[in-house]
BAFI-3210 file (N, C-alpha, C; in Angstrom, 3 decimals, decimal comma, padded with zeros to 6 digits):
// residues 52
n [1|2|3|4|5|6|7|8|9|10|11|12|13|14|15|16|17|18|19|20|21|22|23|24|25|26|27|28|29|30|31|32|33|34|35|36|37|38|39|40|41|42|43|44|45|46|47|48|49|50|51|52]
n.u [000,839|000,807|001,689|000,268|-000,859|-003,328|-005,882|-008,743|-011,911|-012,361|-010,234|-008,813|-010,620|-010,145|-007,072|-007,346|-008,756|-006,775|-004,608|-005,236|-005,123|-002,514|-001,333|-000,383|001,782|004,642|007,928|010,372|009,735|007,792|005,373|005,399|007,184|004,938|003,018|004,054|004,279|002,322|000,789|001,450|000,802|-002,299|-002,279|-001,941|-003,949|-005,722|-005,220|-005,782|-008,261|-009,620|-009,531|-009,017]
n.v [-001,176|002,286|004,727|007,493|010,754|011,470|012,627|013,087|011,972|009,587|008,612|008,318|005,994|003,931|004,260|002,861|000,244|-000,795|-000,901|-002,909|-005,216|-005,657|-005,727|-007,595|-008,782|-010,112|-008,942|-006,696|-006,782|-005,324|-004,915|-005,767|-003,616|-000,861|-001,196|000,803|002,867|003,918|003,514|006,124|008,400|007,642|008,371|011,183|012,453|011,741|013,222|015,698|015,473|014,146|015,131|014,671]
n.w [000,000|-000,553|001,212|002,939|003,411|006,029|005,422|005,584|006,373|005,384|004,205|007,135|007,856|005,698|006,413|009,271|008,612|006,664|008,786|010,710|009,059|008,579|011,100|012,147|010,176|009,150|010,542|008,865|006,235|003,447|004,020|006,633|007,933|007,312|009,631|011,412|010,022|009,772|011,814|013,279|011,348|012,037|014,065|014,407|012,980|014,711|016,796|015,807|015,355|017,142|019,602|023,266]
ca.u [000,000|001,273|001,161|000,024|-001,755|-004,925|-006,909|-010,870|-012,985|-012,472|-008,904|-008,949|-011,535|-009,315|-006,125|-007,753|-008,645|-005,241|-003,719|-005,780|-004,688|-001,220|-001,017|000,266|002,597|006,478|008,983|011,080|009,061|007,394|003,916|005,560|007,533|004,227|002,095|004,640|004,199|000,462|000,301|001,797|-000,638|-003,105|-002,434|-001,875|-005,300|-006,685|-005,077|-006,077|-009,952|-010,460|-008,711|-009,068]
ca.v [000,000|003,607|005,483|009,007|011,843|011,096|014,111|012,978|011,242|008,183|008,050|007,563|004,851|003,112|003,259|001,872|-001,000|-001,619|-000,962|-004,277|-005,801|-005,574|-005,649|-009,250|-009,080|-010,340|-007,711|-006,872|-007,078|-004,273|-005,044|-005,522|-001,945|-000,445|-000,640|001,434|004,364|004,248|004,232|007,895|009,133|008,060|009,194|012,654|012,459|011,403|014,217|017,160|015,572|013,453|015,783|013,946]
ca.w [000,000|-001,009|002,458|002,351|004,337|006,273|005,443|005,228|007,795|004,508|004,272|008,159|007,627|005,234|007,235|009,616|008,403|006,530|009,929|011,095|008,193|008,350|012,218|012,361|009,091|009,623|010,555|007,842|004,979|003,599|004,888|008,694|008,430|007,535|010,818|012,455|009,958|009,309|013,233|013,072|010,350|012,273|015,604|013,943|012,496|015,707|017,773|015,604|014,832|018,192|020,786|024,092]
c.u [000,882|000,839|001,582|-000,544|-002,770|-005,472|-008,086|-011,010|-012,575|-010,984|-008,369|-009,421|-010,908|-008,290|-006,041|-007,801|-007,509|-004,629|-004,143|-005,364|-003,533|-000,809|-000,003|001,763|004,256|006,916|009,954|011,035|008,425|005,843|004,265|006,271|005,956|003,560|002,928|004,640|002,711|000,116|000,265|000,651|-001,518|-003,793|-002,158|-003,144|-005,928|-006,361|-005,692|-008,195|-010,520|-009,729|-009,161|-008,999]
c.v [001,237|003,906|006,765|009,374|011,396|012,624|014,389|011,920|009,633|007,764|007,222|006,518|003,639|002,684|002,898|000,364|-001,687|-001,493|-002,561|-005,217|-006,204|-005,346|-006,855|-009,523|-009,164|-009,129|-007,829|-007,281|-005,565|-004,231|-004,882|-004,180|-001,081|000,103|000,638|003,027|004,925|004,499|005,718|008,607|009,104|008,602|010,977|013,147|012,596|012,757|015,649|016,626|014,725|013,283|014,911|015,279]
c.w [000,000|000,785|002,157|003,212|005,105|006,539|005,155|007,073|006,635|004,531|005,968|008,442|007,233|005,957|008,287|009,922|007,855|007,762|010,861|010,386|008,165|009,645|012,347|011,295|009,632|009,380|009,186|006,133|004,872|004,032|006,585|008,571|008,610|008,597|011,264|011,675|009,680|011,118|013,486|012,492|011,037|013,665|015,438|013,897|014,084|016,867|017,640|015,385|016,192|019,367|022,100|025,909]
res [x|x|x|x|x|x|x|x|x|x|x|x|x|x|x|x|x|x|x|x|x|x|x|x|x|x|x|x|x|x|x|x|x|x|x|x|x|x|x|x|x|x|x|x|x|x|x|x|x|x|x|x]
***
């Protein structure tokens, strides 16, 4: 998966669910680096749209 911005209520939606997707995937592949930068994106997202 291309990783990019989360800047909708849909893109959040999506990475999401690829973040479920690709939770489990072996380290060192490019599916297991992933989680660790889609987490970012979407704890960005989540700070500026679901302040706490």
């Amino acid at each position: 998966m291309e990783i990019k911005s989360i800047v909708s209520e849909k893109d959040y939606k999506q990475a999401l669910e690829r973040f479920e997707i690709i939770l489990e995937a072996e380290l060192n592949t490019q599916e297991g680096n992933e989680p660790k930068s889609l987490s970012i994106l979407i704890e960005k997202y989540e700070d500026i749209h679901y302040p706490i």
